[in-house]
PAZAPA-4460 file (N, C-alpha, C; in steps of 0.05 Angstrom, whole numbers, plus 32768, in hexadecimal, padded with zeros to 4 digits):
% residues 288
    n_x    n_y    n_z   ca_x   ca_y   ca_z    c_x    c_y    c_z   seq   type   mol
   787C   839F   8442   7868   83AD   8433   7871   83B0   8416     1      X     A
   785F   83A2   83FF   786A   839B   83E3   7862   83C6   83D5     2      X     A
   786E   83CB   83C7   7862   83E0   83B9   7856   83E7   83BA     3      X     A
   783B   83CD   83AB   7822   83CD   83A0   7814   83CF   83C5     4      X     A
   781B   83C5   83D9   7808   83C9   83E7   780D   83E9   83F3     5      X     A
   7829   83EB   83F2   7831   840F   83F7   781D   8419   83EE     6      X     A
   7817   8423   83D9   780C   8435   83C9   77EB   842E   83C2     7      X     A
   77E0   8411   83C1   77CA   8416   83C7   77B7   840E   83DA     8      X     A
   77C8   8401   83F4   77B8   83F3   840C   77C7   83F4   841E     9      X     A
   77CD   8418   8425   77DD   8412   8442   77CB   8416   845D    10      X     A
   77DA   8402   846B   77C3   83F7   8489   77D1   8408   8498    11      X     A
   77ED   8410   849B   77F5   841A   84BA   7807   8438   84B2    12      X     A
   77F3   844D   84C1   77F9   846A   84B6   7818   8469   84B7    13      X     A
   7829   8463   84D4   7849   846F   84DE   7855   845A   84C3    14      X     A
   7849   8447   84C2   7859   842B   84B6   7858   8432   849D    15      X     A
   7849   843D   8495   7846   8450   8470   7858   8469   8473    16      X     A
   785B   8476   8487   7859   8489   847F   7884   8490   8485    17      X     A
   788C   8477   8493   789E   8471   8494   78B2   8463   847C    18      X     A
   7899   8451   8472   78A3   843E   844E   78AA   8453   8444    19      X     A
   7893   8470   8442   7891   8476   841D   78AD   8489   8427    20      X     A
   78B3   8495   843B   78CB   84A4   8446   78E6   8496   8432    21      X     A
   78E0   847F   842A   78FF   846F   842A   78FC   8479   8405    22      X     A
   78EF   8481   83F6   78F2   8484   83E0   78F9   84AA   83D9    23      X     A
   7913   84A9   83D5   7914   84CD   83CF   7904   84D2   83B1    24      X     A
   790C   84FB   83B6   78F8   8508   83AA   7906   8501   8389    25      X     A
   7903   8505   837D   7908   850A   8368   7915   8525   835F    26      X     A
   7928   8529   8344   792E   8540   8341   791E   8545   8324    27      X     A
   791B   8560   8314   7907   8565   8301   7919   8550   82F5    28      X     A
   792D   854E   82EB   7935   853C   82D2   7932   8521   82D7    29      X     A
   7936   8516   82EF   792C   84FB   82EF   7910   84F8   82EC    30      X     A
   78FE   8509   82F6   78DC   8503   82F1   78D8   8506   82D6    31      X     A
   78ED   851A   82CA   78DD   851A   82AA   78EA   8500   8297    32      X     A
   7902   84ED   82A2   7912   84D9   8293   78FB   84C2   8299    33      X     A
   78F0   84C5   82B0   78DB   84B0   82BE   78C4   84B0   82A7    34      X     A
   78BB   84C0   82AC   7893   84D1   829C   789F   84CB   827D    35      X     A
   78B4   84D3   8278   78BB   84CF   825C   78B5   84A5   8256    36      X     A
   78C1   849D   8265   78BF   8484   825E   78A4   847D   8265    37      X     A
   7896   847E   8272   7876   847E   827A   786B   8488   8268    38      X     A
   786F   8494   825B   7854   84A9   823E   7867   849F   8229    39      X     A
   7881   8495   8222   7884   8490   820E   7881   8465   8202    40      X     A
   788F   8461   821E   788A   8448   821E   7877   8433   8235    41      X     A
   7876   843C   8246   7860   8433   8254   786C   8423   825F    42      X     A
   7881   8432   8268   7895   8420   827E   788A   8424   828E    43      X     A
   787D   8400   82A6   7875   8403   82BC   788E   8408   82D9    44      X     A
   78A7   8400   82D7   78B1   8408   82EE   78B0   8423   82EA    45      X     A
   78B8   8435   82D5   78BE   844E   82E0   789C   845B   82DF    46      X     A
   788A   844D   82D6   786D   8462   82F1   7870   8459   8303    47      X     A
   7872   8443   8312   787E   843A   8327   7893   8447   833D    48      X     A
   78AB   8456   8331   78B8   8468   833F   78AA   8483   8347    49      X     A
   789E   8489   8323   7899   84A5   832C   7880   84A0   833F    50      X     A
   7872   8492   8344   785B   848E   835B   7869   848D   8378    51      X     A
   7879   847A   837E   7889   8480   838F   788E   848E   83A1    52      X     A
   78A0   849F   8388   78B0   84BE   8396   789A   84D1   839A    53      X     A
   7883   84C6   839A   7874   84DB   839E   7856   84DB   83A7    54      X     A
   785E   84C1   83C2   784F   84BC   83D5   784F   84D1   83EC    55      X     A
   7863   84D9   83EA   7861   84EF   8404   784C   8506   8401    56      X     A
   784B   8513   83E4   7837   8526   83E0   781D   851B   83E9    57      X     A
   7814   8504   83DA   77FE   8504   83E5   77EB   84FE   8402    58      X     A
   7806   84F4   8411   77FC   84F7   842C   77F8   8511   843B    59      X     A
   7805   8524   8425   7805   8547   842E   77E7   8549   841F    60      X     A
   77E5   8548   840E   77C3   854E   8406   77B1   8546   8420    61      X     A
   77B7   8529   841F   77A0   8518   8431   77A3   8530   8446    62      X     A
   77B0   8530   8456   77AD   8543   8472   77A9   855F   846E    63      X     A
   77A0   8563   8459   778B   857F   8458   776D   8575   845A    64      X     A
   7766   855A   8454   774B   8559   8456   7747   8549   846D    65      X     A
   7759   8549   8480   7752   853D   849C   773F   8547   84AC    66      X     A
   7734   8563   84A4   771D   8566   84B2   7703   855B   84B1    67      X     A
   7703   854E   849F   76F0   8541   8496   76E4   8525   84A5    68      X     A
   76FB   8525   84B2   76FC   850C   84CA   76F5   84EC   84BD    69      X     A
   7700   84E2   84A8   7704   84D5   8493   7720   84C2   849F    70      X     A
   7724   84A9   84A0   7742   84A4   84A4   7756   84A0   848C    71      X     A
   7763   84B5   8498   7787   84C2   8485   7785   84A8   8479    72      X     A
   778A   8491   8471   7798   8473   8467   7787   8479   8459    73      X     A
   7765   847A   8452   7754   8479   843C   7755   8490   842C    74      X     A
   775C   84A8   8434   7763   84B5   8420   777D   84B8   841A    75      X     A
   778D   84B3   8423   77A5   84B3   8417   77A8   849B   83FB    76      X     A
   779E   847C   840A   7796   8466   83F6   7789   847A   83D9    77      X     A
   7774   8482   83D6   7763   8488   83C2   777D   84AA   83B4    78      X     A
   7787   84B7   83C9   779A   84CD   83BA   77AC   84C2   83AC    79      X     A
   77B5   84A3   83AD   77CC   8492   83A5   77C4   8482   8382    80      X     A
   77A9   8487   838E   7797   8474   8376   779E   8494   8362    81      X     A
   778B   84A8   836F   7793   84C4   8350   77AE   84BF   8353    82      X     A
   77C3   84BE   835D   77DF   84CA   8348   77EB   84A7   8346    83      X     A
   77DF   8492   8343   77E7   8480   832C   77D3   848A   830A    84      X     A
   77BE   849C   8316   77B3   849D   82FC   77C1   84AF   82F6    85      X     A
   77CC   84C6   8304   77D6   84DF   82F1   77F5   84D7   82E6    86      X     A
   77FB   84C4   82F6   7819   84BE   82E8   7810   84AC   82D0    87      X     A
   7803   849E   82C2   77FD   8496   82B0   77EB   84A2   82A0    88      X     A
   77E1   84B6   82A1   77D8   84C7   828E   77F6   84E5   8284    89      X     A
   7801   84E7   8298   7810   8503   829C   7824   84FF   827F    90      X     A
   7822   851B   8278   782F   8529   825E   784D   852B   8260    91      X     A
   7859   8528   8269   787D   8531   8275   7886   854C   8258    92      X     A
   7874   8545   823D   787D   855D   8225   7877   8571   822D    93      X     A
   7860   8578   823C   784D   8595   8242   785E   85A4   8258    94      X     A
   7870   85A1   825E   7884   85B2   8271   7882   85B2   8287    95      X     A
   786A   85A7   829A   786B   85A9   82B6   7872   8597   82C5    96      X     A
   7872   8594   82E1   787D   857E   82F7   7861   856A   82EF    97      X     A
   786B   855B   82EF   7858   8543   82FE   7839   854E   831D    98      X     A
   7841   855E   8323   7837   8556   833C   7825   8572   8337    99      X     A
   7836   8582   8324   7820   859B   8321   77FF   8593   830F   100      X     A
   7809   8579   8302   77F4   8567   82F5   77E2   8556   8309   101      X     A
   77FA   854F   8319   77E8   8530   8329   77D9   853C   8343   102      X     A
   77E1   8551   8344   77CB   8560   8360   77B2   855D   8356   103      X     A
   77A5   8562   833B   7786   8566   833F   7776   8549   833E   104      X     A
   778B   8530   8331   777E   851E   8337   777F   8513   8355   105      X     A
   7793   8515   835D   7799   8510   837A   777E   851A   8390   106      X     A
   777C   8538   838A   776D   854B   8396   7747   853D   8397   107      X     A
   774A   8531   836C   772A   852B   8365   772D   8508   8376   108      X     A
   773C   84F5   8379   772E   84E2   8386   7730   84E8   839D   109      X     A
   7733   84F4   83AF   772C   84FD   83CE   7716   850A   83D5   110      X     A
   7711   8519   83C1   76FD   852B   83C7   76E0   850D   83BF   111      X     A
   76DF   8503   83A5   76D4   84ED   83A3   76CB   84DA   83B7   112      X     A
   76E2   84D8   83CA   76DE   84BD   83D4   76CF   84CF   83F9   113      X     A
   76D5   84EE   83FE   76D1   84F6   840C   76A5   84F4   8404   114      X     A
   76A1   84FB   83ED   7691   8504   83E7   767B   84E3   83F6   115      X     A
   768A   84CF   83DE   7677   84B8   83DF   7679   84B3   8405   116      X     A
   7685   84B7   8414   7686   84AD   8433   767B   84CA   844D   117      X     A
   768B   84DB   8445   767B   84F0   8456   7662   84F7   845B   118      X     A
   7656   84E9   8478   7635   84E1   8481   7629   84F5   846D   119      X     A
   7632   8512   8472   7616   8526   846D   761A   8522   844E   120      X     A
   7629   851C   8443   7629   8522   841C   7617   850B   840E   121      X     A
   7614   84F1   8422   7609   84E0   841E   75ED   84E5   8423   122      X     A
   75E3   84FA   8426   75C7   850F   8423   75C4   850C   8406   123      X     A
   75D7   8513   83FA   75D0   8525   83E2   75E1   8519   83CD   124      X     A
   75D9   84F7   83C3   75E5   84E8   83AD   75E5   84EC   839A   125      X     A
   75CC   8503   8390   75C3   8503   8373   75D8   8517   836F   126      X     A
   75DD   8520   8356   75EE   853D   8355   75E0   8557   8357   127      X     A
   75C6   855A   834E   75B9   856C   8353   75B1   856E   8373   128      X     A
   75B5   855F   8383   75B2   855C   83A6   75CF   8566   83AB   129      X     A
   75E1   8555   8396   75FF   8561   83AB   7607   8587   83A9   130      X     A
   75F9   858E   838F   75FC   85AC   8387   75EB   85BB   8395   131      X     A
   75CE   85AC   83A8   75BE   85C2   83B5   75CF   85C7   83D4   132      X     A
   75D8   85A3   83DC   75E6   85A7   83F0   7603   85B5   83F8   133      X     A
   7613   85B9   83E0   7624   85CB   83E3   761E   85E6   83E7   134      X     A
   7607   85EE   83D5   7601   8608   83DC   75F7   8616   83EF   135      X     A
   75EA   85FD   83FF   75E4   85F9   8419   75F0   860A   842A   136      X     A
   7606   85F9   842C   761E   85F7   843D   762C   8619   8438   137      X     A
   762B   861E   841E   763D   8636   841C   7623   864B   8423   138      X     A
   7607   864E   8431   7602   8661   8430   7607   865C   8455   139      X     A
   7605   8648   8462   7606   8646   8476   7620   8652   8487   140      X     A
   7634   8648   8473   7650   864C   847D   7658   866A   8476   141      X     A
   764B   8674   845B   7656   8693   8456   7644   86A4   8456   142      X     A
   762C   86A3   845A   7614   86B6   8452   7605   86AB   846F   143      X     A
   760B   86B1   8483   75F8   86B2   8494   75DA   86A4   849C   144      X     A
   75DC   868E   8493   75C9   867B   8490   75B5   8676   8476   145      X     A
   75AE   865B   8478   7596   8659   8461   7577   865D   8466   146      X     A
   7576   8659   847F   755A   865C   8485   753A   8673   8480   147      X     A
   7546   8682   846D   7538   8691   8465   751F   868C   8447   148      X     A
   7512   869B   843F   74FC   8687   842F   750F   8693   841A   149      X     A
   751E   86A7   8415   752E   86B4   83FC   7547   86A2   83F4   150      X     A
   754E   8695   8410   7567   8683   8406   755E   866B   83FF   151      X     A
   7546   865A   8405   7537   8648   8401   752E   864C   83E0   152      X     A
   7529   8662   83D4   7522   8668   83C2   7538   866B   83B0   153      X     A
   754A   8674   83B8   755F   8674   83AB   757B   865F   83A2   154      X     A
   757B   864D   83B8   7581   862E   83B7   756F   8621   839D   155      X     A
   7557   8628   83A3   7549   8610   8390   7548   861C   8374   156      X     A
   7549   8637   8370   7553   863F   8358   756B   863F   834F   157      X     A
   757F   8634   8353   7597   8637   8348   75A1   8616   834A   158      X     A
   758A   8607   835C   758F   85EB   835B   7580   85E0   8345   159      X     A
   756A   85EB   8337   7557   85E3   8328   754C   85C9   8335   160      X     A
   7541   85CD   834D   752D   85BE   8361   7517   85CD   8367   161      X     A
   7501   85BB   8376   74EE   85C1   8382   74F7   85DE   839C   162      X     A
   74E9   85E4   83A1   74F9   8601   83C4   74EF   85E4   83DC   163      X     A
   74D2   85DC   83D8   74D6   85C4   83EC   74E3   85B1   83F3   164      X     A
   74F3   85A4   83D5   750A   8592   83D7   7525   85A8   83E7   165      X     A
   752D   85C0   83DF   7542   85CE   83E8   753B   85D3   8406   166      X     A
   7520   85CB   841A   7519   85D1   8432   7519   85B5   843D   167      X     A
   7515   85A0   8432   751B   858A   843B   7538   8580   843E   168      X     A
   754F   8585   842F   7568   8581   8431   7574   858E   8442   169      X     A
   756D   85A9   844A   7573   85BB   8459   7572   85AE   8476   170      X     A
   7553   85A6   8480   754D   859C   8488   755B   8582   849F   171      X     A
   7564   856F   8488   756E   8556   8486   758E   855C   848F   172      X     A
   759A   856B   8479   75AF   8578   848B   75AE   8580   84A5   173      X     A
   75A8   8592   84B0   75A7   85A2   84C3   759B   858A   84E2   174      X     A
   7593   8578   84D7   758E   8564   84F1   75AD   8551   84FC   175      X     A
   75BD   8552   84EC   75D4   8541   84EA   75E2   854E   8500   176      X     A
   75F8   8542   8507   7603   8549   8524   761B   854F   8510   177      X     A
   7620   8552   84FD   7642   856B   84FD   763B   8584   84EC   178      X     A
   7647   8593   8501   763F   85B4   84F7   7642   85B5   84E2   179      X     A
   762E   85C6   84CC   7645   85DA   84BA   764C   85F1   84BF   180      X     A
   764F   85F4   84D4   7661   860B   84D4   7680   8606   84D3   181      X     A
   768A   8604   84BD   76A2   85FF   84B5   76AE   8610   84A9   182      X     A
   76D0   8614   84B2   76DA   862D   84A6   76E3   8626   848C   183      X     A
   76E5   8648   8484   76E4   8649   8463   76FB   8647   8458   184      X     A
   7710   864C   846C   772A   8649   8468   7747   8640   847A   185      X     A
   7757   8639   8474   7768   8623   847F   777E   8632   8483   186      X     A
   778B   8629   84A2   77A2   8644   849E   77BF   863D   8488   187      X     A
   77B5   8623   847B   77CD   8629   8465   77C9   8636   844C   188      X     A
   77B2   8649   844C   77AC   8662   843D   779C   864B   8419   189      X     A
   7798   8636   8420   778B   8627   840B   776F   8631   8406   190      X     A
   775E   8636   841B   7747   8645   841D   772B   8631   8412   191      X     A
   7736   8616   841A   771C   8601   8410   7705   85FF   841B   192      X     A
   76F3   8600   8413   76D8   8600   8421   76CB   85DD   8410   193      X     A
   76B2   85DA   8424   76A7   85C7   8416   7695   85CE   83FD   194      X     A
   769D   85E4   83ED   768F   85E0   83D4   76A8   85E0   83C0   195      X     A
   76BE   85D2   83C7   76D0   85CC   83B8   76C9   85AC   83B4   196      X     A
   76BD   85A8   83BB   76B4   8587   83AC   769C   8586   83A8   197      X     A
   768A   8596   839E   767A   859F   838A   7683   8592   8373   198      X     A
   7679   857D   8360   767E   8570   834E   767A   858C   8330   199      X     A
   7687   858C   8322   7689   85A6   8310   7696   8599   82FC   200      X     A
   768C   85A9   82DB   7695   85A3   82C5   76B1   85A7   82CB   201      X     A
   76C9   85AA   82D5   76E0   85B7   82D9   76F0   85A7   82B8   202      X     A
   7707   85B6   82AF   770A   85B4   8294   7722   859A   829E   203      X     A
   7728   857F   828E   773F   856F   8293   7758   8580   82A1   204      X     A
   7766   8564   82B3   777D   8574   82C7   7791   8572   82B0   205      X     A
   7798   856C   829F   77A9   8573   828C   77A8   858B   827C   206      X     A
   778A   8591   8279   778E   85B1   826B   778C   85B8   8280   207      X     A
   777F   85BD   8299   7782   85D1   82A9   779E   85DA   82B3   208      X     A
   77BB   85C9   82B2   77D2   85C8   82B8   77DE   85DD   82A3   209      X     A
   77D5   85CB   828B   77DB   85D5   8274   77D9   85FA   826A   210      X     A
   77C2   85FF   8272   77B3   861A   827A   77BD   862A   8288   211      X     A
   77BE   8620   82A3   77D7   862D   82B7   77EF   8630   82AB   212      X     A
   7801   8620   829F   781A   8624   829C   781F   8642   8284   213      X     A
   780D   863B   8272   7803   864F   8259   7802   866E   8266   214      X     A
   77F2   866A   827C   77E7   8683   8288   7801   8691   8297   215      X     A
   7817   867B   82A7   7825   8682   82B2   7836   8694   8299   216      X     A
   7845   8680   8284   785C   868C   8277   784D   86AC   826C   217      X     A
   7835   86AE   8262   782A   86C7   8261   782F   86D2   826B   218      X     A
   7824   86D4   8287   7832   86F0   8299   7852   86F2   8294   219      X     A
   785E   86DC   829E   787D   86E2   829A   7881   86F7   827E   220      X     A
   787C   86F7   8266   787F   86FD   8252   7872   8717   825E   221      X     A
   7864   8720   8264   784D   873A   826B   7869   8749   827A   222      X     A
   786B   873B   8290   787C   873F   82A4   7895   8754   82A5   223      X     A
   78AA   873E   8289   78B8   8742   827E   78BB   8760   8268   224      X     A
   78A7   8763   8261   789D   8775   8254   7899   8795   8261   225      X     A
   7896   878F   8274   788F   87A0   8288   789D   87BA   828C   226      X     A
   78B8   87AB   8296   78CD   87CB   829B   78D5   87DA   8282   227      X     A
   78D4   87CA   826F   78D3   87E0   824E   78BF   87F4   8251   228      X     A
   78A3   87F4   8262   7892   8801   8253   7895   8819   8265   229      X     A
   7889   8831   825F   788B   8851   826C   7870   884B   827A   230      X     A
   7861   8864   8287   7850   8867   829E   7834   885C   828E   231      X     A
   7836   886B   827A   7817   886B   826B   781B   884F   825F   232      X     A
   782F   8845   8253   782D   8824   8253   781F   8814   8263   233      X     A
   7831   8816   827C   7826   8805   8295   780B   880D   8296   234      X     A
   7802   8825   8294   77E1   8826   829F   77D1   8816   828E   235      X     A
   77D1   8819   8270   77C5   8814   825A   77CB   87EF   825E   236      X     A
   77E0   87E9   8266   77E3   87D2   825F   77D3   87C2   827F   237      X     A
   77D9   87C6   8294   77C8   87C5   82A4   77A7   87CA   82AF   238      X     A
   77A4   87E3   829C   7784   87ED   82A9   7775   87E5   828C   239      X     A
   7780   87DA   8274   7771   87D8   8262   777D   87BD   825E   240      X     A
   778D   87B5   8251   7798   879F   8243   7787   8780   8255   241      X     A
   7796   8783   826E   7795   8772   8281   7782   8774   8292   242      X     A
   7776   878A   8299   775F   878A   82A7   774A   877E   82A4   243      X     A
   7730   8775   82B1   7722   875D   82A8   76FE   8778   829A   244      X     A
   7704   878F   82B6   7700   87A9   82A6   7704   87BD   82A2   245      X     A
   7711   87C1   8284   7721   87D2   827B   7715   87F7   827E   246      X     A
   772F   8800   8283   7721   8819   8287   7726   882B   826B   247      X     A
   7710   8839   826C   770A   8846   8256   771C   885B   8248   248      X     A
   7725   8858   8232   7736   8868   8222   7736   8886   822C   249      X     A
   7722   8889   8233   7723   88B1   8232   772C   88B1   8254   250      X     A
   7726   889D   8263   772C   889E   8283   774F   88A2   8284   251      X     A
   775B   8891   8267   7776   8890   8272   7780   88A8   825F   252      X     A
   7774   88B6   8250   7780   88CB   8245   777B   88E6   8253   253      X     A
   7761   88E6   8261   775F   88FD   8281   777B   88FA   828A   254      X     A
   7786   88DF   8296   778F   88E1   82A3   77B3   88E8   82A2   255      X     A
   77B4   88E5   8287   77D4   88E8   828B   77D0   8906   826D   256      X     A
   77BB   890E   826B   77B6   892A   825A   77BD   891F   8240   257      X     A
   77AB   8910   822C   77B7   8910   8218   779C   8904   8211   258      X     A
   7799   8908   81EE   777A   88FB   81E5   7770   88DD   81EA   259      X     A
   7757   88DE   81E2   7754   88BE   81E0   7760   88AE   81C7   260      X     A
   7764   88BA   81B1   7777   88AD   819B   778B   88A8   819F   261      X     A
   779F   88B2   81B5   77B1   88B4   81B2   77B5   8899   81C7   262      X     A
   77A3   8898   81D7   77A6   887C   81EE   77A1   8861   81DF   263      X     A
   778B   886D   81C5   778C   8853   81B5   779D   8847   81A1   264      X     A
   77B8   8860   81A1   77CC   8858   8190   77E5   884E   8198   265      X     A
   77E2   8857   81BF   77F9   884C   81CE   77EE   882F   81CF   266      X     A
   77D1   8822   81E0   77D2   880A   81D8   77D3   87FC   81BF   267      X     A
   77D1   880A   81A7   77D3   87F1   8191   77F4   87F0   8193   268      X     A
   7805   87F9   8198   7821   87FA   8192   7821   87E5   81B1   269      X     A
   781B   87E8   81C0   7825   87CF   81DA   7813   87BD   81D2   270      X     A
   7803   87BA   81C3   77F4   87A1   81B9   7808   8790   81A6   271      X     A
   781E   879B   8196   7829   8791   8187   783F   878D   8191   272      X     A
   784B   879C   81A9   785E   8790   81B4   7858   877A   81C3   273      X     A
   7840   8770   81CD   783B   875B   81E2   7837   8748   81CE   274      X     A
   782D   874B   81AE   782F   8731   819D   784A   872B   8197   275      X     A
   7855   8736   818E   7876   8736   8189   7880   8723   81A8   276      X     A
   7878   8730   81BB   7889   8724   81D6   787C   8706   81D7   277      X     A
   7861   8700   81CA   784E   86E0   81D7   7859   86D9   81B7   278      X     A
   7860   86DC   81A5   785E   86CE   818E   786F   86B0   8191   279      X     A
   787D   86A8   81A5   7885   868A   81A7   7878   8679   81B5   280      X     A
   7861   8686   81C5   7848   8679   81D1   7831   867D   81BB   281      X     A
   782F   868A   81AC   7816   868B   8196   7810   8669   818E   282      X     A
   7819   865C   818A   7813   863E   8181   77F5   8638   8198   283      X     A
   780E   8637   81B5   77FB   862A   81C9   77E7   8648   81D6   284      X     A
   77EA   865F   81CF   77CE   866D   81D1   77B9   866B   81BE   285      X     A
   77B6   8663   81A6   77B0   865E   8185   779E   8643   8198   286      X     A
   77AF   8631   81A3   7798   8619   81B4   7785   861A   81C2   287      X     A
   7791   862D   81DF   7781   863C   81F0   7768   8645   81E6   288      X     A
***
């Protein structure tokens, strides 16, 4: 079995899954000496390695979507196809693994190739069919059925369709011989449902990585910050700063007896300690 057919035409699950075994993992500094030569020079053996070493992941993806009753070799084949693309797009400067990048392409041609072959999705080709049919599915699976004239009405409003087109798909679905009653979550706590391949503006997997990583060192810095501060710190910095809604100035001066000016003078002073603490991330929040 040559490489090239390893990685994008393998015929025999044990006989693959025995090859890609013979190539070890990588350590961070060899994947970033690898990616470095790939994004700087466009060295094909080393995308070549780093694809490799990192056949085993994607046969761990593929067997999360085995329910789908799809055969493992065709999605694994097409998970192999995203991380030759993500290793030839991947950043190695932006600070993350490889694989914290190549999951969402890995993740987007599976779900793709699930989409174009799975009988019932093949209902609903158009995108505005695949968005009524997902929602379908999620009122069936989490809301107690669709069959009502309110969910009918409410499908076709949020699909921007006809309510008779949203009663005909319903319909059309519901004659097919595999349930949806499908669970919403997986006991490896992933929690995928089928409106995770719901086709969506979702932002590039390079900023989204990128994003994450940003978001992570934030907290760390927050984190870090933390045991310096006294009680009314932590509240203010938690029930206002960070909260998505903030509680009201006079709520936190009830509570620890002191005015509302004076709550607005402890946060401007932890406001300036938390710029002082992010000021070597300011460049890449300034992007954000």
């Amino acid at each position: 079995m040559t490489a090239y057919s390893l990685v994008a035409q393998p015929t025999d699950l044990t006989r693959y899954l025995e090859e890609i075994a013979r190539y070890p993992l990588l350590t961070k500094q060899q994947e970033y000496d690898l990616a470095v030569r790939v994004y700087d020079d466009h060295d094909v053996e080393a995308a070549r390695s780093l694809v490799l070493a990192n056949l085993r992941f994607v046969v761990k993806v593929a067997k999360e979507y085995s329910r789908f009753a799809l055969p493992l070799l065709d999605l694994i084949q097409e998970g192999n196809i995203g991380l030759m693309h993500a290793v030839k797009k991947f950043d190695p400067y932006r600070g993350f693994r490889l694989l914290t990048y190549a999951v969402h392409w890995i993740r987007s041609f599976m779900k793709e190739y699930i989409i174009r072959n799975w009988s019932m999705v093949k209902l609903a080709s158009a995108r505005v069919q695949k968005k009524l049919f997902f929602q379908l599915l999620h009122l069936d699976t989490h809301a107690g059925g669709a069959g009502t004239a309110e969910a009918y009405q409410s499908l076709a409003a949020t699909s921007k369709v006809e309510e008779e087109i949203a009663r005909a798909l319903a319909a059309r679905v519901r004659q097919r011989d595999l349930s949806l009653d499908l669970p919403s979550s997986r006991d490896d706590g992933d929690g995928a449902t089928l409106l995770e391949f719901l086709p969506s503006e979702q932002e590039p997997a390079d900023e989204q990585c990128g994003r994450e990583e940003l978001e992570a060192r934030v907290r760390q810095v927050v984190e870090g910050l933390r045991p310096s501060l006294n009680e009314r710190q932590r509240t203010i910095l938690d029930e206002r700063l960070m909260s998505d809604e903030p509680l009201a100035l006079a709520a936190i001066g009830d509570r620890y007896h002191i005015s509302r000016e004076r709550v607005r003078q402890i946060e401007e002073q932890l406001k300036r300690q938390l710029g002082a603490a992010l000021a070597p991330l300011a460049p890449a929040l300034a992007l954000g």
